[in-house]
N, C-alpha and C positions, 0 to 999 in steps of 0.2 A: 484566586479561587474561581471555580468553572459553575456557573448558575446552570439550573436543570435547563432553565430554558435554553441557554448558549447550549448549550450540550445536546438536546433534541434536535434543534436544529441544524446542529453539524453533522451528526449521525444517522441523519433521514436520510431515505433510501435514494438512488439515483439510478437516472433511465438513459441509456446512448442507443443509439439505432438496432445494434446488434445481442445487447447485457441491459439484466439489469445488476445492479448495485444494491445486495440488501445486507441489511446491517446482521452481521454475524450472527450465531445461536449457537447454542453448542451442538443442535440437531443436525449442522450443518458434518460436522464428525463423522459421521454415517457415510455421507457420498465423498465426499473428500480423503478418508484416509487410506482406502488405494489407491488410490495419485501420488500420495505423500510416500510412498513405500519405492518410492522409482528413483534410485541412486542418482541418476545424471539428474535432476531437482538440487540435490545438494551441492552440486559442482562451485554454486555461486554465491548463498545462503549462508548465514550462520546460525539458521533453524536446527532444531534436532530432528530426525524421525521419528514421527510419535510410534511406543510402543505397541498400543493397542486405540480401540475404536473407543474405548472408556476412557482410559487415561485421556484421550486430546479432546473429549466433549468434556470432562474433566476442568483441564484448562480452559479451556474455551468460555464455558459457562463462570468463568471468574472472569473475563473479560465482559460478561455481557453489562456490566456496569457501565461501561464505555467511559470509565476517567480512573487515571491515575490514582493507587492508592494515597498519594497526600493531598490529592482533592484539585493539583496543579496544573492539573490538562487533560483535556478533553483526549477519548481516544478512540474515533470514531473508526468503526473496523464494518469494511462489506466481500460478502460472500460475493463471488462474479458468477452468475448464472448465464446461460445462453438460452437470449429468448426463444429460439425453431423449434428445442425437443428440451427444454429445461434444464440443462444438463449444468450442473455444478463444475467450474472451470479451473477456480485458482481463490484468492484473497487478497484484497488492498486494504493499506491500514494507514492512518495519519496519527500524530501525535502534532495538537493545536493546544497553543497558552490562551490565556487570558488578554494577551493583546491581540489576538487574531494570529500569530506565525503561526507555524508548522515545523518543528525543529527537525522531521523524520516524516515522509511519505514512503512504503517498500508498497511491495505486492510481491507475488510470486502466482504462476500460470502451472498447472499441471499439465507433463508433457504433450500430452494429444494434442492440447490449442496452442503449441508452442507455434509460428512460423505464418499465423492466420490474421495477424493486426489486432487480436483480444487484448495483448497490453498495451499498445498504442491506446487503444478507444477507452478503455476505464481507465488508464492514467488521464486521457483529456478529460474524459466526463468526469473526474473526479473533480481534477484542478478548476473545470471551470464551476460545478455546484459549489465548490468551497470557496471561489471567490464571488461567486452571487451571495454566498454567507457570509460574508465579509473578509475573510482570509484575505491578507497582505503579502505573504512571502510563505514560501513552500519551500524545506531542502530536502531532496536525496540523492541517498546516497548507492552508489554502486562499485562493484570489487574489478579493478584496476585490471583490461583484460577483457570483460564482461563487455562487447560491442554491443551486441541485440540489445541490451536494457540500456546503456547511451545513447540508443539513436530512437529507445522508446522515450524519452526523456526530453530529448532534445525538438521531436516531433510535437511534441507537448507542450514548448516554450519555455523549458528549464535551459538555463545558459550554464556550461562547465566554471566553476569558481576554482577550486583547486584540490593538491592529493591530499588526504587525511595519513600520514603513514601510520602502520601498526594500526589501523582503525574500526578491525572486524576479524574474529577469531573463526575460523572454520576447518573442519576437521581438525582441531588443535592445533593449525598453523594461522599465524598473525598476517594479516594480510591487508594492504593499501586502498583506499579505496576514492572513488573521484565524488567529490562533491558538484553535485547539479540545482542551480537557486532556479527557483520561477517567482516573479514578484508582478502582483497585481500592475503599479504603476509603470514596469515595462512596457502592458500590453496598451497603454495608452499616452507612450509617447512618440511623437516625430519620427519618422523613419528618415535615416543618417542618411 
């Protein structure tokens, strides 16, 4: 079970040079869901497009509990803001157990900051707030294919582990996907 406190603290907000990192709302609905209305978004995703601005403040706002309905995991979720004009970017979202993993880190970028280093930098600033919070092992995963989000991944210090087949449905096709670990005690052992 996930104590409020583990849980506040996993879900406080995070700051990288460029974003900050604030924990979801469902107000966020507003600036984000014409972003989300941009087909090439879903090319790699197995998000739906939310219907309307209500429906996905909707969802949203049942996330803002930040854990699991059986109580199992923390599910710390930030909106990505762009510090220069405050501009709402994209979303990263973790799902963290009670021994410290992370069985799932996604995010997704809406197109305009696609190609600018924004997933690089809140993927790192994430990994590394979560391992000043104790996190031990981080996986994600991404669709077989998908280069840009393997080499945001990789830049981060997640190492390729292997394919998941049939392990993400999108557009109603089943589709492969590459598992990437990042584990605390990597970043502090011996370089080979």
């Amino acid at each position: 079970m996930i104590s409020d406190d583990l849980l506040a603290r996993l879900a406080a907000p995070i700051e990288s040079p460029r974003l900050w990192l604030e924990p979801l709302r469902a107000s966020h609905a507003a600036e984000l869901f014409e972003g989300l209305q941009e087909p090439e978004l879903y090319r790699w995703i197995s998000m739906h497009k939310p219907e309307s601005v209500e429906a996905l403040a909707a969802h949203w706002r049942m996330l803002e509990g930040r854990r699991s309905p059986d109580g199992q995991f923390a599910w710390p979720i930030w909106a990505l803001r762009r510090k220069a004009d405050g501009c709402c970017l994209g979303r990263l979202d973790a799902e963290i157990d009670a021994q410290l993993n992370a069985p799932n880190l996604g995010y997704y970028l809406l197109r305009p900051a696609w190609g600018q280093g924004y997933a690089s930098e809140a993927v790192q600033a994430a990994t590394a707030a979560l391992r000043e919070r104790g996190v031990r092992r981080i996986v994600s995963t991404v669709t077989v294919g998908n280069l840009a989000s393997a080499r945001v991944l990789q830049r981060a210090g997640f190492v390729f582990d292997r394919i998941l087949k049939d392990n993400d449905c999108i557009s109603g096709q089943m589709h492969d996907d590459e598992a990437y670990v990042w584990t605390a005690d990597a970043l502090s052992a011996p370089a080979a």
